[in-house]
N, C-alpha and C positions, 0 to 999 in steps of 0.2 A: 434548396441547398443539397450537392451531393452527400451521400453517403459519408465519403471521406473527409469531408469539410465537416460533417456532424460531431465524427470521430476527435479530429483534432481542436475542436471547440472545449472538447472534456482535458486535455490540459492546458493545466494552467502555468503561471507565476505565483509565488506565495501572495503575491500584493492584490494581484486580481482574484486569486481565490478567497483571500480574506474577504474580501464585499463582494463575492458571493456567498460564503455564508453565514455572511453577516444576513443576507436577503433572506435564504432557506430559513433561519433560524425565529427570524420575522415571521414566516408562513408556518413556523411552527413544527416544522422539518425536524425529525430526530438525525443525530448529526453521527456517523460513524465512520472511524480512519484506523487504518490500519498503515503499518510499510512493510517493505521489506527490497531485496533484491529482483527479484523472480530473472532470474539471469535467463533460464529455459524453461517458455511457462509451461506446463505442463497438467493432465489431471489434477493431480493433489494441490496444485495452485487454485486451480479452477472452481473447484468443491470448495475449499475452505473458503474462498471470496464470494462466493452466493450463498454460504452459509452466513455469513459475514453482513452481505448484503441485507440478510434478511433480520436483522436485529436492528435496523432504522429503517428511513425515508432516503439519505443521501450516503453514497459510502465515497469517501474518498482514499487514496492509494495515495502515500508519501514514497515514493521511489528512490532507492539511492541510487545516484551517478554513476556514474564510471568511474568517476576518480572516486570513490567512496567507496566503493568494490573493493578495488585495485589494492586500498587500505587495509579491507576486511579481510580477506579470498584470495590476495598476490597479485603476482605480473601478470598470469596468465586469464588472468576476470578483470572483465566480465565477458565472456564469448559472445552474445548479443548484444550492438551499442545501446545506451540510452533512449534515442530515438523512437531506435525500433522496438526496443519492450514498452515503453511510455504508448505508442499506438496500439502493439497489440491489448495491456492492457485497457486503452479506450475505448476500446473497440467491444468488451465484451458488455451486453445493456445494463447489466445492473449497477455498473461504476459511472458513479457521477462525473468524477473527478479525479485526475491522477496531478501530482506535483514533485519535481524532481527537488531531491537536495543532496547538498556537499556533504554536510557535515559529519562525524561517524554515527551520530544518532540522529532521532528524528525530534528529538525536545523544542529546539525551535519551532515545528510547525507545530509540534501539541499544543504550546505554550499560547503559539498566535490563534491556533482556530477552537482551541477549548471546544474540542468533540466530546458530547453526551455519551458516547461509549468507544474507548479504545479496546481494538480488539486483535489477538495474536493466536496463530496455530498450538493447539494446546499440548506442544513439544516445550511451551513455556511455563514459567509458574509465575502469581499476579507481581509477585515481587523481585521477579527479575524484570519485569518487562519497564522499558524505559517513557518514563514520562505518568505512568499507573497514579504518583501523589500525587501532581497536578492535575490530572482529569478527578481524581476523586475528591479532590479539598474543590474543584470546584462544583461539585455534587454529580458527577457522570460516572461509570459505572464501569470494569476493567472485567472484559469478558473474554474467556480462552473457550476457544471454537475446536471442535473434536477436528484431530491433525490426521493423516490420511494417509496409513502406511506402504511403503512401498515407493514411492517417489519421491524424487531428489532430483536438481538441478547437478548437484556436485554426481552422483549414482548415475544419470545420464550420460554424463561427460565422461566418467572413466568407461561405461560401454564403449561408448565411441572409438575410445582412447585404444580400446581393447580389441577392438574388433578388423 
């Protein structure tokens, strides 16, 4: 199998990611998911997702959409499509799993994959972060991952912008 076919095997559909970790969690896989945008992936993305990585066996990445952005961020986001941040994050080894959704939040996929640890750049507190009651009423553990100053997706773009 190339390279590139290995990559794009790591995203999924929420429906096909559900029975996969349905299967991981069989073999007894510690299960951890995080999302976010990552509009420009960058250092500070980088670091905080193999720090991330390293608090289970499987990490998956909830992606928001473009039109989810669009919502978040305005007309002018997301500068990278879906696509292509979905592959670069697959690409990097320690992500099992990347999954795109709509919605403004990620609650639906917490809800469906019940990850053993949710985990967010620790620019958060456990009680903002969306979805925190349901991974811990179902006994999984809401972990803020030291945040990595200095980078920004939004601080990249206005360089750009500026330059």
């Amino acid at each position: 199998m190339s390279h590139l076919n290995t990559i794009q095997k790591k995203i999924f559909l929420l429906n096909e990611l559900k029975t996969q970790v349905d299967s991981w969690k069989k073999s007894e896989n510690k299960i951890v998911f995080t999302n976010g945008c990552f509009d420009i992936v960058h250092r500070g993305h980088v670091e905080v997702l193999a720090n991330t990585a390293d608090l289970g066996e499987k990490l998956i990445i909830g992606l928001n959409s473009d039109s989810s952005i669009k919502k978040l961020k305005g007309e002018n986001r997301p500068i990278v499509n879906e696509k292509s941040r979905a592959l670069l994050l697959a690409s990097l080894t320690f992500v099992d799993a990347v999954v795109l959704f709509s919605e403004e939040t990620p609650i639906n996929l917490i809800s469906t994959l019940l990850p053993a640890v949710l985990a967010k750049g620790g620019d958060y507190e456990i009680e903002t972060i969306v979805g925190h009651e349901v991974v811990q009423k179902n006994g999984g553990e809401v972990i803020l991952v030291p945040f990595v100053n200095g980078f920004s997706s939004t601080d990249i773009i206005e360089r750009i912008k500026n330059s």
